[in-house]
C-alpha positions in Angstrom: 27.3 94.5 53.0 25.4 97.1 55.4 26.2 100.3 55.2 25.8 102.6 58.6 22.7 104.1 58.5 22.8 108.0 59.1 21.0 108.0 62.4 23.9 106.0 64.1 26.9 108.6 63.5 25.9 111.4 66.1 25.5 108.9 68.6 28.7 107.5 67.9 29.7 111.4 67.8 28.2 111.5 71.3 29.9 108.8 72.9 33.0 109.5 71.2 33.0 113.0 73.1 31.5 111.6 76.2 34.9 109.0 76.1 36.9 111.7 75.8 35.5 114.0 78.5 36.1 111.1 80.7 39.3 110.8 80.3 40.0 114.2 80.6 38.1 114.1 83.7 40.4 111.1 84.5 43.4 112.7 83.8 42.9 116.0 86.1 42.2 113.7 89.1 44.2 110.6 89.0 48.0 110.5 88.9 49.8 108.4 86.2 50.4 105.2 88.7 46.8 105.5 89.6 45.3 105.8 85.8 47.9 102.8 84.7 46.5 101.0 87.9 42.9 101.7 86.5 43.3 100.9 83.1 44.5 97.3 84.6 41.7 96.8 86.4 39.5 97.8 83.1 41.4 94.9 81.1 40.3 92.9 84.0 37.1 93.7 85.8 35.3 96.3 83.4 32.5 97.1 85.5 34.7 97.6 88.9 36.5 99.7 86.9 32.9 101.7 85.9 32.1 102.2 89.0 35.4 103.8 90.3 35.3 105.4 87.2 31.9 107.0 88.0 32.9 107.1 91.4 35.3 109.7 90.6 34.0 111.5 88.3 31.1 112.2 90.4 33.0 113.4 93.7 35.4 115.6 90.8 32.5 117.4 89.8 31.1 117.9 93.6 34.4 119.7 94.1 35.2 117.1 96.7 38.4 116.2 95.0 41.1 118.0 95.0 44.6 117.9 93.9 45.2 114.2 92.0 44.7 110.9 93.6 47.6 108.6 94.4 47.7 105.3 94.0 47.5 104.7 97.7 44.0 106.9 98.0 42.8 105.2 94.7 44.0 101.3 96.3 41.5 102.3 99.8 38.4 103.5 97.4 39.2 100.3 95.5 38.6 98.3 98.8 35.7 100.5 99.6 33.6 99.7 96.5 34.5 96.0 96.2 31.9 93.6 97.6 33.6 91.4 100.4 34.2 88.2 99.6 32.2 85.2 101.2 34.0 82.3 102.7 32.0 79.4 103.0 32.7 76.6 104.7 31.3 73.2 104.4 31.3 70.9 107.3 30.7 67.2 106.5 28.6 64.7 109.4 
């Protein structure tokens, strides 16, 4: 049995509060259909999700955000940070 070692807990401490300051950030910006629509997306693809995430956070603390995001505005930056897909096609001689 391993016991935490006391250099681990204020980083813990630090993330914990980094988490949180997040969300906050999250909260102020993003409307509740655009945070639910989020937190899907973080079940599903968690480093799409990141990057909105950062994405956000970043223009919020530009000042270039202001008011709360819809889930409309949040669906277009969605589109805008997603790589487009590649369709192949394979043509046989």
């Amino acid at each position: 049995m391993s016991f935490p070692e006391s250099d681990d807990l204020p980083q813990d401490n630090n993330q914990n509060e980094h988490a949180a300051q997040k969300d906050q950030i999250l909260k102020q910006i993003l409307s509740p259909e655009a945070r639910m629509r989020l937190n899907n997306i973080k079940m599903v693809k968690s480093e799409l999700s990141d990057l909105v995430e950062q994405y956000l956070i970043g223009m919020a603390t530009q000042g270039k955000i202001h008011g709360q995001l819809t889930d409309e505005q949040l669906k277009q930056i969605l589109l805008s940070i997603q790589q487009p897909k590649r369709d192949f096609k394979i043509n046989r001689i």
